[in-house]
N, CA, C and O atoms as a DFTB+ gen file, in Angstrom:
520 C
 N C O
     1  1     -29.181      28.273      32.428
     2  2     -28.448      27.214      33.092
     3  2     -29.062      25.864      32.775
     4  3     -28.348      24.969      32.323
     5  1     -30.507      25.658      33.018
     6  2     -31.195      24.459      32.646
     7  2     -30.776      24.129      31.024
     8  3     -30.535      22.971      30.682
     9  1     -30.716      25.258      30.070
    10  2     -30.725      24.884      28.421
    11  2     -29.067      23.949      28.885
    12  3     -28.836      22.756      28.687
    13  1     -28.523      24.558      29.262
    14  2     -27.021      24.451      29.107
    15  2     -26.724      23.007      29.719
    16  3     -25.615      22.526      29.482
    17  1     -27.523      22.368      30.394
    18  2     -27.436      21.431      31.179
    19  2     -28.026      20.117      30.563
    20  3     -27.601      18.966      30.658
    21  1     -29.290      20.682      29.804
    22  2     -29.821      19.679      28.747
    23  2     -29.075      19.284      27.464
    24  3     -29.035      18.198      26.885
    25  1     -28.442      20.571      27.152
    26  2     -27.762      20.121      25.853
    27  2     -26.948      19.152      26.017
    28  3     -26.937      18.136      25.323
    29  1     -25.884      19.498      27.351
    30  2     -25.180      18.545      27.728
    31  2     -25.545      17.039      27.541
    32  3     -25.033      16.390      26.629
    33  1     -26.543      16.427      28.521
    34  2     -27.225      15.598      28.660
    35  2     -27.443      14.630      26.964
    36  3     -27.109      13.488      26.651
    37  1     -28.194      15.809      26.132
    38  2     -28.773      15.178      25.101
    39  2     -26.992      14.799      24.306
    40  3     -26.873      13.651      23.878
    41  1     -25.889      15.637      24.171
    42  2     -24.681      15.373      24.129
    43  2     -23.935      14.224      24.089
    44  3     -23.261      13.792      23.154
    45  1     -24.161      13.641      25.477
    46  2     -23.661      12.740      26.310
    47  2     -24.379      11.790      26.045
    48  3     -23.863      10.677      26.149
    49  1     -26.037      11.901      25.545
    50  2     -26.663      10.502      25.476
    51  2     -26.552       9.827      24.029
    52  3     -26.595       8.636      23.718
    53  1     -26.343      11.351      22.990
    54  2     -25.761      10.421      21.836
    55  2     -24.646      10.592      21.525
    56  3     -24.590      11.050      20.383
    57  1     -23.504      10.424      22.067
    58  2     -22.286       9.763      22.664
    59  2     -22.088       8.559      22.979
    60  3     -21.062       7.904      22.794
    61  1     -23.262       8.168      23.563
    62  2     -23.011       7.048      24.267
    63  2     -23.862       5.992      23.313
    64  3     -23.453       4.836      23.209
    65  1     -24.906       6.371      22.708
    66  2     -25.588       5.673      21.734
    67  2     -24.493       5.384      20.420
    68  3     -24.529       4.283      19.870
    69  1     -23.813       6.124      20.096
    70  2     -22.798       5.970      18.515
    71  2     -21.730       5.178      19.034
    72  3     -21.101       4.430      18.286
    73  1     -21.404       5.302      20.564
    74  2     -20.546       4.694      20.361
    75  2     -20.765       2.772      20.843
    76  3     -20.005       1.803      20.852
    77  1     -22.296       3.013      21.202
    78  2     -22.511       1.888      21.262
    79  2     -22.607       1.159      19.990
    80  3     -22.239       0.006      19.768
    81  1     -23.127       1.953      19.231
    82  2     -23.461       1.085      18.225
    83  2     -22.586       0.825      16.880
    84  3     -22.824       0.124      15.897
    85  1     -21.292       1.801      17.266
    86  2     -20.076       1.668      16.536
    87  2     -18.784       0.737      17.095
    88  3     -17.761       0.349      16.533
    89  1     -19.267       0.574      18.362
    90  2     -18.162      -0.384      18.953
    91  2     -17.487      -1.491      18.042
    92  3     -16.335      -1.303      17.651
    93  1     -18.004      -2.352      17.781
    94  2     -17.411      -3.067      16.794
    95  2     -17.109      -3.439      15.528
    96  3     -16.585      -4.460      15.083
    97  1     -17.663      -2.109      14.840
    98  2     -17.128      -1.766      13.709
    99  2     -15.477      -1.226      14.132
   100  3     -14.395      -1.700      13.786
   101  1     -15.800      -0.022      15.035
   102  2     -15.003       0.494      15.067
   103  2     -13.617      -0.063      15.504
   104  3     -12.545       0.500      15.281
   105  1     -13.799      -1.364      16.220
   106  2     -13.050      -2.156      16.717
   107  2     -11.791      -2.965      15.591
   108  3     -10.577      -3.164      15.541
   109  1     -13.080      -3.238      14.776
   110  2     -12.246      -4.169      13.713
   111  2     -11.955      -2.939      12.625
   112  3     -10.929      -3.299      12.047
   113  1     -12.124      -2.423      12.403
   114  2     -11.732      -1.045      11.477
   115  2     -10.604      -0.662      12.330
   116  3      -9.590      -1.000      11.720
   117  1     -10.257      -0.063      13.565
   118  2      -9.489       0.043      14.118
   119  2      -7.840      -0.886      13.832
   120  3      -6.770      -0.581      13.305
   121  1      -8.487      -2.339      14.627
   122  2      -6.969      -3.085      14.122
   123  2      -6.752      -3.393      12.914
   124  3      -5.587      -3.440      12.520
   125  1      -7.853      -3.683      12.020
   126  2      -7.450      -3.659      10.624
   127  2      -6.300      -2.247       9.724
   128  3      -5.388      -2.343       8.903
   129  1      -6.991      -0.991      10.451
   130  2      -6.823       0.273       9.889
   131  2      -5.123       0.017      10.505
   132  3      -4.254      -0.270       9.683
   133  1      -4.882       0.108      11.516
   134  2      -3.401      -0.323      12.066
   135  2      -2.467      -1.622      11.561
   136  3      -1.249      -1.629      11.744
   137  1      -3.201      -2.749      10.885
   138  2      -2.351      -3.439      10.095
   139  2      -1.965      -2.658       8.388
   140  3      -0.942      -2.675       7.704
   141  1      -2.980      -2.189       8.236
   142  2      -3.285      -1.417       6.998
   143  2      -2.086      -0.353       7.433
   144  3      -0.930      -0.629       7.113
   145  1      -2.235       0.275       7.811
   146  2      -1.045       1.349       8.053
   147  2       0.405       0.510       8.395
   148  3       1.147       0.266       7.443
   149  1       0.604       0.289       9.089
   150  2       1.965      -0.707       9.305
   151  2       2.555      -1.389       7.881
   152  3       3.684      -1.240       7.414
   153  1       1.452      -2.175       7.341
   154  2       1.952      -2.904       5.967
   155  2       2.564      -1.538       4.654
   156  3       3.544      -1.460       3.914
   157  1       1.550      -0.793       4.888
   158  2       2.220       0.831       3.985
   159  2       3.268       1.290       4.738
   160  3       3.856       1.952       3.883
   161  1       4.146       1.443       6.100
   162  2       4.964       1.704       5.716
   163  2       5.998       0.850       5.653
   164  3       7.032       1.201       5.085
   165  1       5.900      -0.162       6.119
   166  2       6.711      -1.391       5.830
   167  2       7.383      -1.840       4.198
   168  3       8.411      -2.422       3.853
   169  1       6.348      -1.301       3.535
   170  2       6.281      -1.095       1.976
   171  2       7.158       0.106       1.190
   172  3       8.065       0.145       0.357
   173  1       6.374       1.029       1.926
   174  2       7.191       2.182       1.734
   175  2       9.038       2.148       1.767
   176  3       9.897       2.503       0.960
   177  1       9.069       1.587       3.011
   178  2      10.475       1.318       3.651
   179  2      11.575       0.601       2.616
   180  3      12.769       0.867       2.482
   181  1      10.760      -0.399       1.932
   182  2      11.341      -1.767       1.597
   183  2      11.318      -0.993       0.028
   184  3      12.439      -0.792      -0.440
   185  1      10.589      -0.716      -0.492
   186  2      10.561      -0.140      -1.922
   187  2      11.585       0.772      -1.901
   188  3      12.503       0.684      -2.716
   189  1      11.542       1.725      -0.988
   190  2      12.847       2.537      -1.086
   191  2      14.019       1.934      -1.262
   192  3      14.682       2.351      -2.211
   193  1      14.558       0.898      -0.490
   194  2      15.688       0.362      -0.267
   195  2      15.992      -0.001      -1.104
   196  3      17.128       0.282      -1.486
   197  1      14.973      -1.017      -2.038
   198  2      14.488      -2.010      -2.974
   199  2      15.189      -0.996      -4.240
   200  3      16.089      -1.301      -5.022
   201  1      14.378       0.390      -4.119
   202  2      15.035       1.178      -5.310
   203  2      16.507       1.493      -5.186
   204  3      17.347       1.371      -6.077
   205  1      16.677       1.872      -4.081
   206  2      18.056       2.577      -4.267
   207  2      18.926       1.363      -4.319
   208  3      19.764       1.396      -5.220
   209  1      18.919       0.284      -3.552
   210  2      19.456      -0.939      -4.635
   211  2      19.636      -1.369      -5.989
   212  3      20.729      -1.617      -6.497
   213  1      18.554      -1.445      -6.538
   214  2      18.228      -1.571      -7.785
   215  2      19.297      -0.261      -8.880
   216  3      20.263      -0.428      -9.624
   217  1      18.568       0.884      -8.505
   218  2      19.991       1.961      -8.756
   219  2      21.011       2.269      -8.829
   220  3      21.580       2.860      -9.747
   221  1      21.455       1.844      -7.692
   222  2      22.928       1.357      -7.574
   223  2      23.395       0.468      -8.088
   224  3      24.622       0.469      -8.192
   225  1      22.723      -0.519      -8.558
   226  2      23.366      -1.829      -8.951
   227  2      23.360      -1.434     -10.890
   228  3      24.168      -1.945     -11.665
   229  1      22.203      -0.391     -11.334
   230  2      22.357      -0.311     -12.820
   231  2      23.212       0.292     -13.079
   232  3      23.861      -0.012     -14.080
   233  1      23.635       1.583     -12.160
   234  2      25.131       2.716     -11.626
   235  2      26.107       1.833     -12.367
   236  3      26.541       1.967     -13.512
   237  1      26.374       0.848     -11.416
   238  2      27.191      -0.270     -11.495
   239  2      27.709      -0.980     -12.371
   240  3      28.906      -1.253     -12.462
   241  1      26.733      -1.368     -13.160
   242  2      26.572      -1.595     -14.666
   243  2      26.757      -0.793     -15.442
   244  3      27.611      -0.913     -16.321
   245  1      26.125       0.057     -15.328
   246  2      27.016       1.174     -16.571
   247  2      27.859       1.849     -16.727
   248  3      28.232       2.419     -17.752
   249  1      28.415       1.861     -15.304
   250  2      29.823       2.408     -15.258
   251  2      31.040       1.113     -15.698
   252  3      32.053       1.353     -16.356
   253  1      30.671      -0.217     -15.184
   254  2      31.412      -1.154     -15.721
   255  2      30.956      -1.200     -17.553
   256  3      31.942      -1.258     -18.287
   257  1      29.941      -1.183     -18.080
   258  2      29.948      -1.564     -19.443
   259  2      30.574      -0.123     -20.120
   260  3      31.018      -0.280     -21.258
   261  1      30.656       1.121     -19.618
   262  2      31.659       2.105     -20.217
   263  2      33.080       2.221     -19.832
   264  3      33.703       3.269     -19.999
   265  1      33.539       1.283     -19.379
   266  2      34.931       0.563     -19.068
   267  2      35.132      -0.259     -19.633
   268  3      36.307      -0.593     -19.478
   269  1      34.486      -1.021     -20.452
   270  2      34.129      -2.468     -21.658
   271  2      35.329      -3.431     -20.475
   272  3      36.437      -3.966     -20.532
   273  1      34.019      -3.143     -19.288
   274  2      34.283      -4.619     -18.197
   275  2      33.713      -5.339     -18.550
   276  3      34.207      -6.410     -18.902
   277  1      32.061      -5.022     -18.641
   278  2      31.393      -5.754     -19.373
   279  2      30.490      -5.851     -20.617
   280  3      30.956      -4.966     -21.335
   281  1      29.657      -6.310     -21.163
   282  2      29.034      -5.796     -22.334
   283  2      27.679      -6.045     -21.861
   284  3      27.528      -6.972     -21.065
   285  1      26.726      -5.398     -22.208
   286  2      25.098      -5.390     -21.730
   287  2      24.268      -5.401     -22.873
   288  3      24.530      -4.632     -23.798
   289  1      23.334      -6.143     -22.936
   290  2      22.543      -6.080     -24.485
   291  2      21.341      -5.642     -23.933
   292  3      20.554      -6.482     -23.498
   293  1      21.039      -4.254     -23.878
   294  2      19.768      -3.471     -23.015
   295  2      18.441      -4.311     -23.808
   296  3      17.472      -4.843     -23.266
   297  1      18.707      -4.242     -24.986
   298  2      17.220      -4.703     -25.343
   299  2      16.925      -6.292     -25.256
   300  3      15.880      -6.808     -25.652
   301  1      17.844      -6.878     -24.763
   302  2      18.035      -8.343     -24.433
   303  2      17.001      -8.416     -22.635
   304  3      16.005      -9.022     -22.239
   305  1      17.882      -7.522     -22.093
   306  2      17.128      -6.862     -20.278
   307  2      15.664      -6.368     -20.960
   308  3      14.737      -7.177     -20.927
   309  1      15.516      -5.460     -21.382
   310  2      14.720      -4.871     -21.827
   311  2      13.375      -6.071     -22.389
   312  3      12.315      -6.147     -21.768
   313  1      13.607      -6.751     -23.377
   314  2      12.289      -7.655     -23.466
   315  2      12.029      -8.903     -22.286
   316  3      10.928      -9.451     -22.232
   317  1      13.332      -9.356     -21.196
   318  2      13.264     -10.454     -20.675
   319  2      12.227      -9.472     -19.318
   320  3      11.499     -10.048     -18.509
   321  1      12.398      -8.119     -19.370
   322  2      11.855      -7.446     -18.196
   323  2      10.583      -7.544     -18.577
   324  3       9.754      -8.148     -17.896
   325  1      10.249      -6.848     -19.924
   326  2       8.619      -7.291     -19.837
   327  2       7.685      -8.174     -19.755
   328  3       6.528      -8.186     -19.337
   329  1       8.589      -9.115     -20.361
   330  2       7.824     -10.826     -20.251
   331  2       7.432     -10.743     -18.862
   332  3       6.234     -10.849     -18.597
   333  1       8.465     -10.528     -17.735
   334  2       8.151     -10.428     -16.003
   335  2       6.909      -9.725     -16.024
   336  3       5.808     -10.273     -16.058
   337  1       7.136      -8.381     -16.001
   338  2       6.151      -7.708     -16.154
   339  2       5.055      -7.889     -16.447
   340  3       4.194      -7.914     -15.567
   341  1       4.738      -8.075     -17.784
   342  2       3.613      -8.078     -18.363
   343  2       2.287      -9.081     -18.290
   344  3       1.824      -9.684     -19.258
   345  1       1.873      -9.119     -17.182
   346  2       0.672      -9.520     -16.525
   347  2      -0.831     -10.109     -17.493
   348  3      -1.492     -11.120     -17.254
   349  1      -1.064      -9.021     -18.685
   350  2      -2.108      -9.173     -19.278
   351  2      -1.610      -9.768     -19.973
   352  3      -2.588     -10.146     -20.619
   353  1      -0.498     -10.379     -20.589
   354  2       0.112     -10.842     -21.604
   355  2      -0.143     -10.636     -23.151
   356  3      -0.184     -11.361     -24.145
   357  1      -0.341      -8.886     -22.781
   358  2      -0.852      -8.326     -24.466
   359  2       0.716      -7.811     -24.747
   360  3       0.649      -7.294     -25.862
   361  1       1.472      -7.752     -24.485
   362  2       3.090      -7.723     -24.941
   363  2       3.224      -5.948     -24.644
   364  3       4.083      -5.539     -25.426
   365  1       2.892      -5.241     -24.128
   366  2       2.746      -4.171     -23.368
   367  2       3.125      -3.940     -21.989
   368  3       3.408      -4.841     -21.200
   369  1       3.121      -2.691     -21.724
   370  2       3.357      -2.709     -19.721
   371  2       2.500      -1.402     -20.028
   372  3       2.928      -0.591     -20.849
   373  1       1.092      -1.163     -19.261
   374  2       0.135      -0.067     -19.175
   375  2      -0.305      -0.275     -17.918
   376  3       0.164      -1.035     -17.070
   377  1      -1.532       0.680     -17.828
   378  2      -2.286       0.895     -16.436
   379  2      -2.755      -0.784     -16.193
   380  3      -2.380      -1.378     -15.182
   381  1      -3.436      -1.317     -17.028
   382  2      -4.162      -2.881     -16.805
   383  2      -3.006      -3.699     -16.399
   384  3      -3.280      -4.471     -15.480
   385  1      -1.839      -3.746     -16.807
   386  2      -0.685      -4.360     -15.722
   387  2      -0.784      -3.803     -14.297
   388  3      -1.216      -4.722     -13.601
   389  1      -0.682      -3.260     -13.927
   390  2      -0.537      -2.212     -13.106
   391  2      -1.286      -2.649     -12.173
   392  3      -0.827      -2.931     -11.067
   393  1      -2.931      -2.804     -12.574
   394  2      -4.237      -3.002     -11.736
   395  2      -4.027      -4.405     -11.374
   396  3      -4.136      -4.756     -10.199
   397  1      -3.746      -5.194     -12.266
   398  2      -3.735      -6.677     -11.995
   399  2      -3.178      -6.365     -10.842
   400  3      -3.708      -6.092      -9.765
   401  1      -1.582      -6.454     -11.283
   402  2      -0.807      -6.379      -9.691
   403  2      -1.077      -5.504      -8.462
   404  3      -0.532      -5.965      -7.459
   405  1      -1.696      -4.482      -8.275
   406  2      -2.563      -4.197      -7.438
   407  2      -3.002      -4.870      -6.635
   408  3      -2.673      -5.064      -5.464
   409  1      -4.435      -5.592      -7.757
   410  2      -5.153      -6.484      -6.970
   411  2      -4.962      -7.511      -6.616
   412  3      -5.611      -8.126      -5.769
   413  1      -3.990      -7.886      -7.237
   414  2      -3.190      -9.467      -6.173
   415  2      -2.573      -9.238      -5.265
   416  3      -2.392     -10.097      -4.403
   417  1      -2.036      -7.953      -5.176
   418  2      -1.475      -7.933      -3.467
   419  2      -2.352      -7.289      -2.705
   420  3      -2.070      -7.326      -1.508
   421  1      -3.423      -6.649      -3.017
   422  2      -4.099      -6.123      -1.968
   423  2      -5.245      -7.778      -1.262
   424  3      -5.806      -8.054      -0.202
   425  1      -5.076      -8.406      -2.532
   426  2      -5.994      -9.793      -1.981
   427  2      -4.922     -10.281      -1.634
   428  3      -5.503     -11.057      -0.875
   429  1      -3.896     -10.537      -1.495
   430  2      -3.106     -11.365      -0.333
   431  2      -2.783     -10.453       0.938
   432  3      -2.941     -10.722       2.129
   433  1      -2.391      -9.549       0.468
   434  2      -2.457      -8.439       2.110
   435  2      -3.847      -8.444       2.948
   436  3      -3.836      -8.276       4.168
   437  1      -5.069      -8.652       2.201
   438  2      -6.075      -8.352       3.303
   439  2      -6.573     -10.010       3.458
   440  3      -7.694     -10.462       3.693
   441  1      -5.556     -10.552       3.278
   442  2      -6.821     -12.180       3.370
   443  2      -6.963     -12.136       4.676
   444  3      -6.241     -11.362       5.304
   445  1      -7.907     -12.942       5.356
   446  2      -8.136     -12.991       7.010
   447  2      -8.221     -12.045       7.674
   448  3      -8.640     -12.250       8.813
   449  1      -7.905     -10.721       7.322
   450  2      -8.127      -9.653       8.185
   451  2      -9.614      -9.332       8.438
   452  3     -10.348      -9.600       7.487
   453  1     -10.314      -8.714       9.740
   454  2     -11.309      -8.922      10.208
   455  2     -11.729      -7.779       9.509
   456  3     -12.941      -7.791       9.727
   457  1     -11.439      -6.548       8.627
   458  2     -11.735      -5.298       8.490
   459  2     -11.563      -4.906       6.881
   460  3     -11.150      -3.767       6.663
   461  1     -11.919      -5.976       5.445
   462  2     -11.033      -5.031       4.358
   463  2     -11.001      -4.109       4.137
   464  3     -10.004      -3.602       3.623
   465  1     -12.397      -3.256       4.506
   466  2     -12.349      -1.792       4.159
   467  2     -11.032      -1.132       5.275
   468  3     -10.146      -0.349       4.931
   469  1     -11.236      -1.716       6.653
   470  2     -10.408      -0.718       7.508
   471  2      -8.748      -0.733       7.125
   472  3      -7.921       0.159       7.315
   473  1      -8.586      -1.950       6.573
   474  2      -7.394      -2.326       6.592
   475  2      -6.760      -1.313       4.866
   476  3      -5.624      -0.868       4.704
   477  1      -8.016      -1.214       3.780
   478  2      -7.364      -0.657       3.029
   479  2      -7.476       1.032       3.078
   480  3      -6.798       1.836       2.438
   481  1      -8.396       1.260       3.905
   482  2      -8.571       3.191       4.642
   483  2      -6.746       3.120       5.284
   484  3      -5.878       3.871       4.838
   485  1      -6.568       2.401       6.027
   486  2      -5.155       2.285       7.176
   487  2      -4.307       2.026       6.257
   488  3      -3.189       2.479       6.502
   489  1      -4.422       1.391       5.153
   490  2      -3.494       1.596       3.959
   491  2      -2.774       2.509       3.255
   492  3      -1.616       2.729       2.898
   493  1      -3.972       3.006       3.176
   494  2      -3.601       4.479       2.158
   495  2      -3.585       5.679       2.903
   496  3      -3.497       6.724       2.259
   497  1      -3.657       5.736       4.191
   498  2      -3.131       6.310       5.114
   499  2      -1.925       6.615       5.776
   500  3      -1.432       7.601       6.322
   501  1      -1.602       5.410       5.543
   502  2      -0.283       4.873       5.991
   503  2       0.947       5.183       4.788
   504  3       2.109       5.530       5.000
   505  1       0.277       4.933       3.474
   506  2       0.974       5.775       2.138
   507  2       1.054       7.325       2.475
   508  3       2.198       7.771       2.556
   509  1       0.378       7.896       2.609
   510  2       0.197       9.243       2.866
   511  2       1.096       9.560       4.140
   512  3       2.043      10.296       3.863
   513  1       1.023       9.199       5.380
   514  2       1.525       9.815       6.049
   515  2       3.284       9.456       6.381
   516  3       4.026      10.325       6.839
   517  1       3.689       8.251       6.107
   518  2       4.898       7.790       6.506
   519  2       5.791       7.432       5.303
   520  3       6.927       6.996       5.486
């Protein structure tokens, strides 16, 4: 009964020690981790839409340019898209495009937030679960 009573004790006292001394990490990891999650699925949400728009609208197009409603010069779309694209400006679209844009929105998504790590853990969390 005494073991059972100590363990408790020793339990409870570092309980109370972690969470003292995690309080405000855990605090700002916390609301960060919850903006971080919110902005993923907000993202999630909007990309979807974003696509099936986008889809619909090429649908659209190619069902009108095989009606010769209209005429489309793909490789005309096709190079004006990569110029957009193409970030490193090596006349390519690869992974190093890719990263750039990454990291410019993850540095405008986390500016001012009190937490970057929490906010990008609540990120990719927030990818994952929603």
């Amino acid at each position: 009964m005494h073991e059972v009573q100590s363990k408790r004790f020793w339990t409870a006292a570092a309980a109370a020690g972690m969470s003292d001394m995690s309080g405000p990490i855990l605090n700002n990891m916390g609301f960060s981790g919850l903006l971080g999650a919110a902005s993923a699925a907000a993202l999630k949400w909007v990309g979807r839409t974003l696509a099936a728009a986008v889809g619909m609208s090429l649908l659209l197009v190619q069902v009108l340019s095989h009606y010769n409603v209209v005429t489309v010069n793909w490789s005309v779309v096709h190079r004006q898209a990569q110029q957009v694209l193409d970030r490193t400006g090596d006349g390519r679209l690869d992974k190093d495009d890719f990263k750039r844009v990454l990291k410019q929105g993850m540095v405008i998504m986390s500016e001012g937030v009190p937490s970057v790590s929490g906010f990008l853990v609540g990120f990719v969390v927030g990818l994952k679960v929603f």
